[in-house]
C-alpha positions in Angstrom: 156.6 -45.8 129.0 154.8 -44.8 132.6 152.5 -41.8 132.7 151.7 -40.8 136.4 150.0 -37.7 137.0 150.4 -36.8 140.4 148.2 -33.5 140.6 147.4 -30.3 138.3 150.9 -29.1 138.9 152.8 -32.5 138.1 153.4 -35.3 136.0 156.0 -37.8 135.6 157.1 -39.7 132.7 159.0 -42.9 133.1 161.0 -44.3 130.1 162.2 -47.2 130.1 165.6 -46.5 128.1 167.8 -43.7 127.0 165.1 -41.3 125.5 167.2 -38.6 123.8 170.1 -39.0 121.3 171.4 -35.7 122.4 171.5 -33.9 125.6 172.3 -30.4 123.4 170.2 -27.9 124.9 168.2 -27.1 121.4 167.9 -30.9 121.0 167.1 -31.8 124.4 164.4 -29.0 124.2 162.7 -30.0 120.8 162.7 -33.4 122.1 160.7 -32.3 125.2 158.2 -30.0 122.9 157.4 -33.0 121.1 157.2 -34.8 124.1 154.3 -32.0 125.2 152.5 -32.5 121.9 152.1 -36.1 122.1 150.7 -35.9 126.1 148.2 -33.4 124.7 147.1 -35.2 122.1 147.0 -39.0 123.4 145.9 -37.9 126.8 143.9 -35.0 126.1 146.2 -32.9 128.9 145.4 -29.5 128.9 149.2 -28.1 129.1 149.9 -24.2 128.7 152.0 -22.1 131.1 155.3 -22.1 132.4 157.3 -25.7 133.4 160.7 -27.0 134.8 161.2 -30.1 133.4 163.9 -32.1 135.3 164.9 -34.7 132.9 166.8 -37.8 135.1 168.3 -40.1 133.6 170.3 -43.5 134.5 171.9 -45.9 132.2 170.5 -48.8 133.7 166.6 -47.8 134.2 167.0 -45.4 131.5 164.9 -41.8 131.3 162.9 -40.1 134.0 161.2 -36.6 133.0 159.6 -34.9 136.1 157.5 -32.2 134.6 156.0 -29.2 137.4 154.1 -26.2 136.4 155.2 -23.4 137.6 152.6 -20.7 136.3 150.2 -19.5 134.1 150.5 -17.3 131.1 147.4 -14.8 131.6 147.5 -13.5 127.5 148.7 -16.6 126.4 147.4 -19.8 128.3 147.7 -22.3 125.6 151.7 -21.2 125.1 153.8 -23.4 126.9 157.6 -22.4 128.1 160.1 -25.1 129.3 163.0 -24.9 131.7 165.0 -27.7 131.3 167.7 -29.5 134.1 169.4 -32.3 133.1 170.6 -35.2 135.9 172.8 -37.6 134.1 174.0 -40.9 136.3 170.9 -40.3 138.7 170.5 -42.5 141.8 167.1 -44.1 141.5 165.9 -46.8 143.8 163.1 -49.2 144.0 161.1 -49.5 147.1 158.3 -51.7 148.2 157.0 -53.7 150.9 157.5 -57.3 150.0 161.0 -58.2 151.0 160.3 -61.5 148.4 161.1 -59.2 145.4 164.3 -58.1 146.8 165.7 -60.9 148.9 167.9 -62.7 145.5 169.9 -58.8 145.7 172.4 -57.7 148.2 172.8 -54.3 149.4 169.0 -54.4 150.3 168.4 -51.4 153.1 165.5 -51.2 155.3 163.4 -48.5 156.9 159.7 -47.5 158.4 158.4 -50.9 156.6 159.9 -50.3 153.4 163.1 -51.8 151.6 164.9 -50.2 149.2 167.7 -51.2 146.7 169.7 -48.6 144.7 169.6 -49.9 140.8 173.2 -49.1 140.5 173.8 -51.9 142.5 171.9 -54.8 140.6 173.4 -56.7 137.9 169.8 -57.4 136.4 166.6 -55.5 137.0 164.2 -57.2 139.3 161.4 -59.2 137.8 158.5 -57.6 139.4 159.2 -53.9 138.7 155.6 -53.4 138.7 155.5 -54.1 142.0 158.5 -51.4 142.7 157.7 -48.2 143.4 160.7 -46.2 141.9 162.4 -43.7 143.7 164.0 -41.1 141.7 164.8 -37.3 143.5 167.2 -38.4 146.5 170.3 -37.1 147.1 173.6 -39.8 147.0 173.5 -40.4 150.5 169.8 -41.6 150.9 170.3 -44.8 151.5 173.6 -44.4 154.1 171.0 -43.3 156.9 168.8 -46.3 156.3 169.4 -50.1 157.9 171.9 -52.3 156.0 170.2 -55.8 156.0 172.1 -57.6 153.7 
């Protein structure tokens, strides 16, 4: 598990397998409330308000949740209300600088200093994922517009 708080309006939370045994909407939304219990209390988050949570998920990287506040309950600010989008079969990619990490992989696309690999397309997850910066909200056709290398 990855925490990454990007600013007060959003955190994301990577998972490194299939997170949930259920995608019904009452599971999927218990899940996510315990989810929200165990940021406040490990992390000491201050969560309250209302959130989308876009839950991604891919069977080879496994669960992304994307968490964005979108307001603030006035009466209530410790009450917290979740919308919640499921993405099954997302596209994620990694992306980094150091062609070295990629260059064993084909299908290995390169733009503005950067080369990218969509995960779909490896057999086995590169070694140096910590070194990957994971690419997660792009539509099917991101990588089409970039340079084929390889």
């Amino acid at each position: 598990m990855k925490l990454e708080i990007q600013d007060d309006e959003k955190i994301v939370l990577y998972l490194a397998n299939y997170f949930f045994n259920s995608y019904l909407k009452e599971d999927l939304t218990k899940d996510i409330k315990e989810i929200f219990l165990k940021l406040i209390k490990k992390y000491n988050l201050k969560l309250g308000g209302v959130y989308d949570v876009n839950v991604f998920t891919n069977y080879k990287y496994g669960t992304i949740l994307e968490i964005i506040k979108k307001e603030e309950l006035l009466f209530h600010p410790d009450i917290i209300d979740i919308k919640v989008k499921i993405l099954k079969n997302s596209n994620i990619y990694f992306k980094t600088k150091e062609y070295f990490i990629l260059n064993k992989f084909k299908n290995v696309y390169y733009q503005d200093n950067y080369y990218y690999i969509n995960i779909n397309d490896l057999d086995n997850l590169p070694q140096f994922q910590e070194f990957l910066e994971v690419i997660y909200n792009q539509k099917d056709n991101y990588l089409k517009k970039m340079l084929f290398i390889k």
